[in-house]
C-alpha positions in Angstrom: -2.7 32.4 -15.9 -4.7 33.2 -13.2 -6.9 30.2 -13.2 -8.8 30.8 -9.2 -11.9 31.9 -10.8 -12.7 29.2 -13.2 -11.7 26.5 -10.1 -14.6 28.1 -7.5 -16.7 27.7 -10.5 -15.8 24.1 -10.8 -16.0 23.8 -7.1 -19.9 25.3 -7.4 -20.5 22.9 -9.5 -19.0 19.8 -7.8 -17.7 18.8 -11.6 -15.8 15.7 -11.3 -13.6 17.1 -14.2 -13.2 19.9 -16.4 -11.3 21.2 -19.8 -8.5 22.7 -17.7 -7.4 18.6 -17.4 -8.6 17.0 -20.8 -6.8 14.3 -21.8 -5.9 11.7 -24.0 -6.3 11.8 -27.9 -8.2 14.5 -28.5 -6.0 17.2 -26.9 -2.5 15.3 -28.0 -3.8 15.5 -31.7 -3.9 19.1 -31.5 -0.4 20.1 -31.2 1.5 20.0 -34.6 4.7 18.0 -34.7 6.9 20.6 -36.2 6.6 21.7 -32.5 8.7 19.1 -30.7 11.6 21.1 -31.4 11.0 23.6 -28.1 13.1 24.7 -25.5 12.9 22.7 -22.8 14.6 22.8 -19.3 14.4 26.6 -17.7 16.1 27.7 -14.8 15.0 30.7 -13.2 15.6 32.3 -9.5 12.8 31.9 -7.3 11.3 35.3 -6.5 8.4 36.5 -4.1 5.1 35.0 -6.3 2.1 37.7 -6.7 -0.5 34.8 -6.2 0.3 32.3 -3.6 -3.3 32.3 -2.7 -5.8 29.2 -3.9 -9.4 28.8 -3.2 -8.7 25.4 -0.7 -7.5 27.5 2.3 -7.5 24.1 4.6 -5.1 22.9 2.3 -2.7 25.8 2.7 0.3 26.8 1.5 3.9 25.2 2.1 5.9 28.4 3.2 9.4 26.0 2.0 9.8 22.7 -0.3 12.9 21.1 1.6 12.7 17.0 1.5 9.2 17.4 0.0 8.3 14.4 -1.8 5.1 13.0 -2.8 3.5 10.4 -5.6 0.2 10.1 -6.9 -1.5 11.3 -10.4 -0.2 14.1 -13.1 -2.5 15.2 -15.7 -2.0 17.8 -18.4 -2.7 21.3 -20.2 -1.7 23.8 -22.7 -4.1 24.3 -25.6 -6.3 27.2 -25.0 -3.9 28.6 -22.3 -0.7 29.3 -24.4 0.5 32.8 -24.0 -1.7 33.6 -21.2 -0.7 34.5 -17.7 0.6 31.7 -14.7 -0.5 32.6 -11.6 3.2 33.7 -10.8 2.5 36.6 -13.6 5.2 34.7 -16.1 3.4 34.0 -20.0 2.6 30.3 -20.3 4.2 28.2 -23.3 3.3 25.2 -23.3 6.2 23.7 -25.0 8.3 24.8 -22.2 8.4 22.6 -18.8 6.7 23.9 -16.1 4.0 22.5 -14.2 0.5 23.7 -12.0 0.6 22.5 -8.3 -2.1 23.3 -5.2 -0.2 24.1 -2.3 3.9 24.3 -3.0 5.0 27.8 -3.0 5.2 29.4 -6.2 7.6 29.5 -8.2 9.7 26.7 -7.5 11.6 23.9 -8.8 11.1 19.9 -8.8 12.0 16.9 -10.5 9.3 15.0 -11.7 9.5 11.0 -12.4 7.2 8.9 -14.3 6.9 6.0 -12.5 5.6 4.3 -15.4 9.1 4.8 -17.3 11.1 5.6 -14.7 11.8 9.0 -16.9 12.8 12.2 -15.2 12.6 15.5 -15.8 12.9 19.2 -13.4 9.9 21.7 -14.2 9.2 25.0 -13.2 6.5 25.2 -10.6 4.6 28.9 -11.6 0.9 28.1 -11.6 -2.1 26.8 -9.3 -3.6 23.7 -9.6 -4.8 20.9 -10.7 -8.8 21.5 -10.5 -9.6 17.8 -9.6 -8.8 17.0 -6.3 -7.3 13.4 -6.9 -4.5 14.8 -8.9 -1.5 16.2 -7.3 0.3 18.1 -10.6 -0.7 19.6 -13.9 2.1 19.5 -16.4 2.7 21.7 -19.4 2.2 19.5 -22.5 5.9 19.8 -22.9 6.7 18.2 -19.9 3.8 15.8 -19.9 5.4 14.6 -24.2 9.2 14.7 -22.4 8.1 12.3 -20.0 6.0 9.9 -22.9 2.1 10.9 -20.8 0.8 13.1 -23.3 -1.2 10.6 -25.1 -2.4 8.9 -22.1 -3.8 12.0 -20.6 -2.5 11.4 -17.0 0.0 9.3 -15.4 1.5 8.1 -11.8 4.6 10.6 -11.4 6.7 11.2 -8.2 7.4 14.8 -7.4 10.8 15.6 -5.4 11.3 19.6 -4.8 14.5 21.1 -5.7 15.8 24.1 -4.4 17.4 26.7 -6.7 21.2 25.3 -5.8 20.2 22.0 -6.4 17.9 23.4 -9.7 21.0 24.4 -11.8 23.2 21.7 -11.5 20.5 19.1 -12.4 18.7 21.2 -15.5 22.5 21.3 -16.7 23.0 17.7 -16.8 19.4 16.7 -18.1 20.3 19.4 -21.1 24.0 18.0 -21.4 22.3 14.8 -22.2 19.9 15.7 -25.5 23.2 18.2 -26.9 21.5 20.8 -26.1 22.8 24.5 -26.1 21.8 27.0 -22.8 20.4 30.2 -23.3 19.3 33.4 -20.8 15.8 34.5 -21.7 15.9 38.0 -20.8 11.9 38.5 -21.6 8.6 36.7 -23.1 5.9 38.6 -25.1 2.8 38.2 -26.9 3.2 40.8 -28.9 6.3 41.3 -31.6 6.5 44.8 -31.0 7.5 44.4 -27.5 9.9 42.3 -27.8 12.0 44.3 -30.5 11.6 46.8 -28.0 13.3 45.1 -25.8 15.7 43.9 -27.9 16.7 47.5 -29.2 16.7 48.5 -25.9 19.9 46.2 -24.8 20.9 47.4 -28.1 23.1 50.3 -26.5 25.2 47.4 -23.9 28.6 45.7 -24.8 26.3 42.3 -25.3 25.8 40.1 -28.4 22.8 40.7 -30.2 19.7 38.8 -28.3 17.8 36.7 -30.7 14.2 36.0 -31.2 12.5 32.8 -31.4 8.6 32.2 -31.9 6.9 30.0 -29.8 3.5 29.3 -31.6 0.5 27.5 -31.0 -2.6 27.7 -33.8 -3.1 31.8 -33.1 -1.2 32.3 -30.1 2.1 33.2 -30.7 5.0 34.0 -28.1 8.1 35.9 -28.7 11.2 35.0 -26.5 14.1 37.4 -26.4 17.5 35.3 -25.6 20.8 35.9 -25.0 23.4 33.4 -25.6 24.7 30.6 -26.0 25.7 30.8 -22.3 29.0 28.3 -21.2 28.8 28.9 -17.8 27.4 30.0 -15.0 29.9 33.2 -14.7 29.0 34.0 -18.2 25.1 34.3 -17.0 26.4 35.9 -14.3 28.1 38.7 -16.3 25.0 38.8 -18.7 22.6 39.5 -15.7 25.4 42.1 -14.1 24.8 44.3 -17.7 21.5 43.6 -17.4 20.2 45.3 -14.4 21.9 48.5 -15.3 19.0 48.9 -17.4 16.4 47.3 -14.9 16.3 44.0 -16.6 16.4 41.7 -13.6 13.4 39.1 -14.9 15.9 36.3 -16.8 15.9 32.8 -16.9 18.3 29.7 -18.2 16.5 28.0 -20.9 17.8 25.5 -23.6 17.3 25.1 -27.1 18.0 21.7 -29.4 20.2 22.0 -31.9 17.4 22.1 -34.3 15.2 24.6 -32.7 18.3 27.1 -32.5 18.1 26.7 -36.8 14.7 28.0 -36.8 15.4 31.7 -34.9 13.0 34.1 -36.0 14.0 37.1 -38.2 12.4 40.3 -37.5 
């Protein structure tokens, strides 16, 4: 979502802190526990972002992220921003693992270490921020419960950028590890209607049938269209070949647990 205007707001106010970074108890008690089953690593190719702009100009923008590395503080968010737009234009789920960031280009890749745990994880880079200045990321609450933060609110994390060749390999390995299966999400909606539109309208291509999964959080409620499971990169590769015959050239890799794949929706 397209967060600039709420952070020249908070910078008005010289606010020390603000609801886009609550943490601890209160906002880990909100999400239900049936939702741990989410997809979580996505791998998706870095593209030209519609908002690389952020109110701190004399922090700037990085134009790359080779050998960046940097430690310091991680906080959180989700509820009250599921479903709504990043700053890159994608919908946010919360469940999913992506992350808010100042100054890296958008979107991009990193792995992200708790230092506390030693626990390791690669998010999705596609939104601006944090809005406290002594925080260097914001994590989805899916990334922030992967790495064991969620209930402290914030934690000491190391990030290390990842370019998309060095993405893939890693997000395959991490997955490999929880036996999970890899899917290519060929769209994201708010709305149900839209996304049996798009699903009907792969209908007429020599593809399996996508399926639908719901992504929910109290009234929000995201739709994700998926192809898969994929095996391989070639088999993505064919997928995405089919794909833009029809100008659908917006997919990602994500994966599903075992479990979550059990719990498709049925429209």
């Amino acid at each position: 979502m397209i967060r600039i205007l709420a952070a020249l707001m908070i910078l008005t106010l010289n606010a020390c802190s603000t609801q886009l970074t609550k943490s601890t108890d209160t906002q880990y008690a909100l999400v239900a526990p049936e939702q741990a089953a989410q997809p979580l690593y996505s791998y998706h190719p870095a593209a030209p972002a519609p908002n690389n702009d952020w109110p701190y100009p004399q922090e700037g923008i990085f134009p790359s992220i080779s050998r960046y590395i940097k430690q310091g503080i991680a906080s959180w968010y989700g509820p009250g921003f599921h479903g709504k737009k990043t700053a890159t234009g994608e919908i946010f789920d919360m469940f999913a693992l992506t992350a808010a960031h100042k100054t890296l280009p958008i979107p991009c890749y990193a792995e992200i270490t708790n230092l506390e745990n030693n626990r390791s994880i690669v998010v999705r880079i596609n939104d601006r921020g944090p809005f406290v200045r002594n925080r260097e990321l914001d994590l989805s609450y899916g990334a922030a419960k992967t790495l064991d933060m969620a209930q402290d609110g914030t934690g000491k994390i190391e990030i290390k950028t990842l370019t998309d060749t060095q993405a893939l390999p890693k997000l395959h390995e991490l997955a490999l590890a929880q036996e999970q299966d890899v899917y290519l999400q060929i769209g994201s909606f708010g709305s149900v209607k839209k996304a049996l539109q798009l699903k009907d309208k792969i209908a007429g291509l020599d593809l399996p049938e996508p399926d639908i999964r719901p992504s929910t959080y109290r009234n929000a409620t995201l739709y994700k269209v998926q192809l898969g499971p994929i095996h391989s990169p070639a088999d993505a590769d064919q997928l995405n070949q089919q794909l833009a015959k029809i100008g659908i050239t917006d997919t990602q890799f994500v994966t599903e647990s075992k479990q979550s794949a059990n719990t498709r929706a049925t429209m």
